[in-house]
C-alpha positions as CSV (number, residue, x, y, z in Angstrom):
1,X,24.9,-8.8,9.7
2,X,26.6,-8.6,6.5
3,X,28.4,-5.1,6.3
4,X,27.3,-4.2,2.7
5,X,24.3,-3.9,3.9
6,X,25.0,-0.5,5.8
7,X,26.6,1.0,3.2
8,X,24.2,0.2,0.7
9,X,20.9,1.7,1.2
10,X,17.8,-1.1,1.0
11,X,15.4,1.4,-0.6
12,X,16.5,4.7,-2.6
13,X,13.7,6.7,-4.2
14,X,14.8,9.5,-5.8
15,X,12.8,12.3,-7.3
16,X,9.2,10.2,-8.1
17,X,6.9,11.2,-10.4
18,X,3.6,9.0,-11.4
19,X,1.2,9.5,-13.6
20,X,-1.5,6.5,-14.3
21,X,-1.5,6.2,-18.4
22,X,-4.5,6.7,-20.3
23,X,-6.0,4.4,-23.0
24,X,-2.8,5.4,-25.1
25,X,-0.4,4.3,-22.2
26,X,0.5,8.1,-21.4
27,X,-0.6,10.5,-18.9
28,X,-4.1,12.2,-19.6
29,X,-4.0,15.4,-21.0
30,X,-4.2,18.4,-18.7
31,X,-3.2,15.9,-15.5
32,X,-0.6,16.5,-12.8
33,X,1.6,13.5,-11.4
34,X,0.1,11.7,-8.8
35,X,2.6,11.5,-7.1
36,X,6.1,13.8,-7.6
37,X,8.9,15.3,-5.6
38,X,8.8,12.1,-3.7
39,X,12.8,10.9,-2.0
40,X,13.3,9.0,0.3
41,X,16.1,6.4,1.4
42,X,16.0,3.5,3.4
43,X,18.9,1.5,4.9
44,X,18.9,-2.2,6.7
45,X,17.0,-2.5,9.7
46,X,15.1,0.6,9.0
47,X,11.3,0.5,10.1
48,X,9.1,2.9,8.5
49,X,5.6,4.3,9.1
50,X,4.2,5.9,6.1
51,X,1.1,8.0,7.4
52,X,-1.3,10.3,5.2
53,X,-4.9,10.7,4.9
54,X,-7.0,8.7,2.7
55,X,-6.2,9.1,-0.9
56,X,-2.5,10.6,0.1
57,X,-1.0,8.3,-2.1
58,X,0.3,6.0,0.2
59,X,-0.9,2.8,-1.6
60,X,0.5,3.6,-4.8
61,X,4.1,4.7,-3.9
62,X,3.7,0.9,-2.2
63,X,2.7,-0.5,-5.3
64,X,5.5,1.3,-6.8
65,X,8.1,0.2,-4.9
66,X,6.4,-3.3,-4.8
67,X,6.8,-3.2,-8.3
68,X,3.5,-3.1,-9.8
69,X,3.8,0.0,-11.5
70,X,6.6,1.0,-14.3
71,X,8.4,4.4,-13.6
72,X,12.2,5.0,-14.6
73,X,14.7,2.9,-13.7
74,X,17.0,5.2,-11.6
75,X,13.5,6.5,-9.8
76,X,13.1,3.7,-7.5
77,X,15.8,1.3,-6.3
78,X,15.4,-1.5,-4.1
79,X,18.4,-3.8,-2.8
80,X,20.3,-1.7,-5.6
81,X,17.8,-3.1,-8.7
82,X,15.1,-1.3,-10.4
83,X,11.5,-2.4,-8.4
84,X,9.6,-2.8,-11.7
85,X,12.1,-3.9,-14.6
86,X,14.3,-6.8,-12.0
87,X,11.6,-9.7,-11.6
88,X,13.6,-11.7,-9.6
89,X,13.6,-9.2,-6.2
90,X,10.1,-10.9,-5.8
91,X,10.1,-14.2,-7.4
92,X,13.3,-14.9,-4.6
93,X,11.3,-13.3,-2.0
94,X,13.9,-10.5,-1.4
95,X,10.9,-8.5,-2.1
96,X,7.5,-8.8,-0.4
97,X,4.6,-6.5,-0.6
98,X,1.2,-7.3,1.5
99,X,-1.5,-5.3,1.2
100,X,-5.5,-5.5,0.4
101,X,-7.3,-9.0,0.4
102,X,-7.4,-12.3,-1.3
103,X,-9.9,-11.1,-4.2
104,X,-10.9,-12.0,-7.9
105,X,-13.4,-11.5,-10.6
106,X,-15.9,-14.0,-10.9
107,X,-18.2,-13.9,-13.6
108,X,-21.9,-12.6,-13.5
109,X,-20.8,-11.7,-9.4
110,X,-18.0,-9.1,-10.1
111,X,-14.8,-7.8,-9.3
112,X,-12.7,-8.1,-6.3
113,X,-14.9,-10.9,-4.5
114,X,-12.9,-12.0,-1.6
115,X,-11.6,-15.8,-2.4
116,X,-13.3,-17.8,0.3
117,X,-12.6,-21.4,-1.6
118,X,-12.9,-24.7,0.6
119,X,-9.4,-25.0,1.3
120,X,-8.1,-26.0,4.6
121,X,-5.3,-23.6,6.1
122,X,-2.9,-26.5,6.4
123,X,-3.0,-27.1,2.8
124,X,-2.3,-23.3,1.7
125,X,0.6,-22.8,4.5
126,X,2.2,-26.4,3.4
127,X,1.7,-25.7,-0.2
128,X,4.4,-23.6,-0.5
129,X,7.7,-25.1,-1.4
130,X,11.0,-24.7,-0.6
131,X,10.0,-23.2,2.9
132,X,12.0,-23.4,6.4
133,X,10.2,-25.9,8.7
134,X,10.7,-23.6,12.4
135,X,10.2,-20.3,10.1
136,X,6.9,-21.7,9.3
137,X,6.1,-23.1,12.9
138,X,7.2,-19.9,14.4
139,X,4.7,-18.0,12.1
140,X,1.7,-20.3,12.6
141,X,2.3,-19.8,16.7
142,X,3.1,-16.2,16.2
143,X,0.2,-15.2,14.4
144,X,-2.3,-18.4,16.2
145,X,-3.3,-20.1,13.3
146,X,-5.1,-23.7,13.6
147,X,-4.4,-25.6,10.8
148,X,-7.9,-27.1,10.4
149,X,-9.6,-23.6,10.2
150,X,-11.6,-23.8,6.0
151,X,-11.2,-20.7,4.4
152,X,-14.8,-20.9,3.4
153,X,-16.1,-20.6,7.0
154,X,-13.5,-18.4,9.2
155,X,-13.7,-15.1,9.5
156,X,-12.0,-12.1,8.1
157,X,-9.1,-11.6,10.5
158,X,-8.7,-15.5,10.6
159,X,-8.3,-15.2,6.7
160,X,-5.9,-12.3,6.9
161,X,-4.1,-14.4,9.1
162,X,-3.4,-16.7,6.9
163,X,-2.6,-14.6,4.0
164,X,0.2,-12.7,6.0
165,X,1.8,-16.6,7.3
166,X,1.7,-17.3,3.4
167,X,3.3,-13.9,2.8
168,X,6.2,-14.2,5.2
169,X,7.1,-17.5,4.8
170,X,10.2,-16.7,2.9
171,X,13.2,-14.7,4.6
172,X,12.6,-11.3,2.7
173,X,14.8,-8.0,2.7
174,X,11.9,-5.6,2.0
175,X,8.6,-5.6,3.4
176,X,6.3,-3.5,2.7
177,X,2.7,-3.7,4.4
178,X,-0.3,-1.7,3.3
179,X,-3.0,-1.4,6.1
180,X,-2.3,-5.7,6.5
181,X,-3.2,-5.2,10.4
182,X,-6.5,-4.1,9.9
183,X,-8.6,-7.6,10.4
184,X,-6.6,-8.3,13.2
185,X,-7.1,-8.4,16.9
186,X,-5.3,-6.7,19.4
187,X,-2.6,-10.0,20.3
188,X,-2.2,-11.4,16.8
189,X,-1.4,-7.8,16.1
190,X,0.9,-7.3,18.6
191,X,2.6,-10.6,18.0
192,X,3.2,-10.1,14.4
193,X,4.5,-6.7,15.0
194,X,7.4,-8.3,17.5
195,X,8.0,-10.4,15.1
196,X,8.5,-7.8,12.5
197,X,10.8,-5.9,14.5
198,X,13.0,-9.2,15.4
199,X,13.7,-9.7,11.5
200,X,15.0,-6.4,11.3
201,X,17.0,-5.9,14.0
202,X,18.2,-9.4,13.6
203,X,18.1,-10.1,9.7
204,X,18.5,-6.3,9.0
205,X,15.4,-6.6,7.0
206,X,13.7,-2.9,6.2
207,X,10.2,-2.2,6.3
208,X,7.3,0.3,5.4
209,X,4.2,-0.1,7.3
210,X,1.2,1.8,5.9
211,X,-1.4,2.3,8.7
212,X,-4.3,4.3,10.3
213,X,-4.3,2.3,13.4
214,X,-1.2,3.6,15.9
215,X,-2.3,1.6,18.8
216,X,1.1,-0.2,20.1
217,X,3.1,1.7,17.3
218,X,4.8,4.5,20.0
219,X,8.1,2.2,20.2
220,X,7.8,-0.1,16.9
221,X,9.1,2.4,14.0
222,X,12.7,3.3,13.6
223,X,11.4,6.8,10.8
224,X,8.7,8.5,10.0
225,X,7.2,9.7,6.5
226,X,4.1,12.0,6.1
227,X,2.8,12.2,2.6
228,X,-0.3,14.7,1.4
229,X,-1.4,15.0,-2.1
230,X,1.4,12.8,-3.4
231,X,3.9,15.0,-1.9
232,X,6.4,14.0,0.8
233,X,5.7,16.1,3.3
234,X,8.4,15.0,6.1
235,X,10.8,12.1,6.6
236,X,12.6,11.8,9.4
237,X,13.6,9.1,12.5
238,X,11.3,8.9,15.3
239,X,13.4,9.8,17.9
240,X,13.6,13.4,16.1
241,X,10.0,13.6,15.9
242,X,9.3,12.7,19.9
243,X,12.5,15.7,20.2
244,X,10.2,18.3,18.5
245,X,6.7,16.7,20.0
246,X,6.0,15.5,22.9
247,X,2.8,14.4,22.1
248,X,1.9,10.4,21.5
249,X,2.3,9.2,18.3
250,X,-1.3,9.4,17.4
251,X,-1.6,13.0,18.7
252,X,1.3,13.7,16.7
253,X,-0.1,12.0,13.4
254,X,-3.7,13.7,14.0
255,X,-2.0,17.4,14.3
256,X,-0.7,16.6,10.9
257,X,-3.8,15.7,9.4
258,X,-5.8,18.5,10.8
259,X,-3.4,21.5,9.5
260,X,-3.5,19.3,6.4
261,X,-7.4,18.8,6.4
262,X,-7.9,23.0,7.6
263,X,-5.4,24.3,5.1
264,X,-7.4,22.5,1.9
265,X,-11.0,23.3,3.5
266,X,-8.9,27.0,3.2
267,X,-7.8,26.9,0.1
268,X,-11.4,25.4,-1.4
269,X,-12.8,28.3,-0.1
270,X,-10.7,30.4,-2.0
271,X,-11.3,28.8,-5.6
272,X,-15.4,29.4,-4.9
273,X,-15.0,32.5,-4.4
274,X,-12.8,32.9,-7.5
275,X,-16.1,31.3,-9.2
276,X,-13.5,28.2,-9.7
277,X,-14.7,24.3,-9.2
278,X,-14.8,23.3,-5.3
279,X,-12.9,20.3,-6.6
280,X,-10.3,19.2,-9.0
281,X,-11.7,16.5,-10.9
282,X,-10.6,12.6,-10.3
283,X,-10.1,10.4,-13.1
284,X,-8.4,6.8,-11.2
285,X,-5.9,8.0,-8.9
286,X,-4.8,11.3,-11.6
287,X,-6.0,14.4,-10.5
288,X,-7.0,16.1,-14.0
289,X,-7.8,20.0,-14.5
290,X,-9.1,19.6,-18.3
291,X,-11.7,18.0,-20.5
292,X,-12.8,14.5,-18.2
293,X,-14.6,13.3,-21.5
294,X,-11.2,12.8,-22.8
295,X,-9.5,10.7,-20.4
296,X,-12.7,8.7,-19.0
297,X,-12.3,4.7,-19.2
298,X,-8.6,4.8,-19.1
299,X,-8.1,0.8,-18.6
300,X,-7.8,1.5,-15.1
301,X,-11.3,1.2,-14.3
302,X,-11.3,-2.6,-12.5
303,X,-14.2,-3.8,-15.1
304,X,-16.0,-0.6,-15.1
305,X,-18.1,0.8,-18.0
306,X,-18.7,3.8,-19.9
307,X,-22.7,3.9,-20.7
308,X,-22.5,3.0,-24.5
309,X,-26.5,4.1,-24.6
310,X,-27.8,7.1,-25.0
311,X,-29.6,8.5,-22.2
312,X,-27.9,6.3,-19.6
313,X,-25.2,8.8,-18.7
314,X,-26.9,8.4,-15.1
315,X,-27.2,4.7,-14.8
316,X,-24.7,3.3,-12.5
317,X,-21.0,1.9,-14.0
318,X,-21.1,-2.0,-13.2
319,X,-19.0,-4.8,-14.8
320,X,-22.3,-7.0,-14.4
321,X,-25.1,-5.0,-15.0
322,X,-27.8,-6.1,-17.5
323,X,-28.4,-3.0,-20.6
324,X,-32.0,-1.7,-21.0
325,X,-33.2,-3.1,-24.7
């Protein structure tokens, strides 16, 4: 393994703050960052579970060090290069993020329809150029995929298969996986996560491995991070965290989550009897204390409409729906 590599850390994120932009391309008025006070550093080899509750933030800091959303330069490093600004960490493949499903908009159907074209899985796998021939055998054995399966008839996990062959086709130096396991049975799961853990300790790749499912995880990650309300709430390497608990990895995860879940039930409490909303309101992934009029259809609404009639405040937001004459 090239020595650089040790000195140089694969993932630096220092001090992140996010915001999603309004319709004017800056934060709403009245919101707090999404996510801030977020650091974290990542060095070859590293394998790292992010864990958090639902709407933690997990996905976006993903997306943001996938590149997908613009923050400072200096904010988030990977191999060295700004995530966001250096195009070419993903166009090589240094860079890989999987996450979510094949999906599109189709017209008069709408958004995020899962792509189920008639397309054999040969043809996708073999499509893609410029591809190591016993790379892309391995992957096809390691993750059991028949070459004849039509992406039109197989099922979800088949399909997932599939996508996560095409996504690791090319030799990457950062992976980073958002809940990718979930369609997945119990041995193609397993086998991709050996795999995983031979290019790191063999390639010195580093990854970050979003999941809710820690079945077969006790031995797989190299660190831990726990994030809450967009907050890193601890980062540290597993053997540490099996010093200080001696409970399984789930057990461990789930006392997290419940001091999380009992300390905001707690602290709701507290604002009703101040006479104060139960809830901060949510406006697309920014939680906002003001005026929601003012930041409502932000361009971040996936095809989403504001009701543009009067008296159809109520009627539900869809990209397809037909408007009462």
């Amino acid at each position: 393994m090239d020595a650089q590599c040790h000195s140089n850390p694969m993932i630096e994120i220092n001090d992140l703050r996010f915001t999603y932009p309004g319709i004017d391309g800056h934060p709403p008025p009245g919101s707090t960052p999404l996510i801030q006070d977020f650091s974290l550093t990542l060095n070859s080899g590293d394998r790292c579970l992010l864990v958090g509750s639902n709407g933690a933030g997990k996905t976006t800091i993903l997306k943001i060090l996938g590149g997908k959303h613009m923050v400072e330069p200096d904010m988030v490093r990977v191999l060295g290069r700004s995530a966001f600004h250096d195009t070419t960490l993903v166009s090589s493949g240094d860079l890989c993020y999987l996450g979510g499903e094949w999906r599109r908009d189709v017209a008069f159907a709408g958004f995020e329809v899962p792509i189920q074209m008639d397309v054999s899985a040969e043809k996708l796998i073999f499509g893609v150029g410029g591809i190591d021939p016993g790379r892309r055998s391995e992957l096809i054995k390691v993750l059991d995929i028949n070459l004849s399966w039509r992406m039109h008839k197989v099922s979800d996990g088949q399909r997932r298969r599939v996508q996560i062959c095409m996504g690791l086709l090319k030799p990457f130096k950062v992976l980073l996986l958002d809940e990718i396991t979930v369609d997945l049975d119990v041995l193609a799961r397993a086998d991709l996560l050996k795999f995983l853990s031979k290019e790191c300790e063999e390639r010195g790749a580093t990854i970050i491995y979003a999941t809710h499912i820690f079945d077969g995880l006790e031995n797989w990650p190299t660190h831990i991070v726990y994030v809450a309300h967009g907050k890193l709430q601890l980062a540290m390497p597993m053997d540490e965290v099996k010093d200080i608990s001696k409970l399984s990895l789930m057990r461990t995860v789930e006392s997290w989550l419940r001091k999380e879940r009992d300390e905001e039930r707690k602290r709701r409490k507290e604002r009703k009897e101040k006479g104060l909303p139960e809830f901060e309101k949510q406006v697309e992934g920014s939680r906002v204390t003001g005026d929601p009029a003012r930041v409502m259809n932000n361009g971040w609404a996936a095809g989403r409409l504001n009701p543009t009639i009067a008296g159809e405040e109520n009627f539900l937001f869809s990209s397809n729906r037909v408007l009462r004459q």
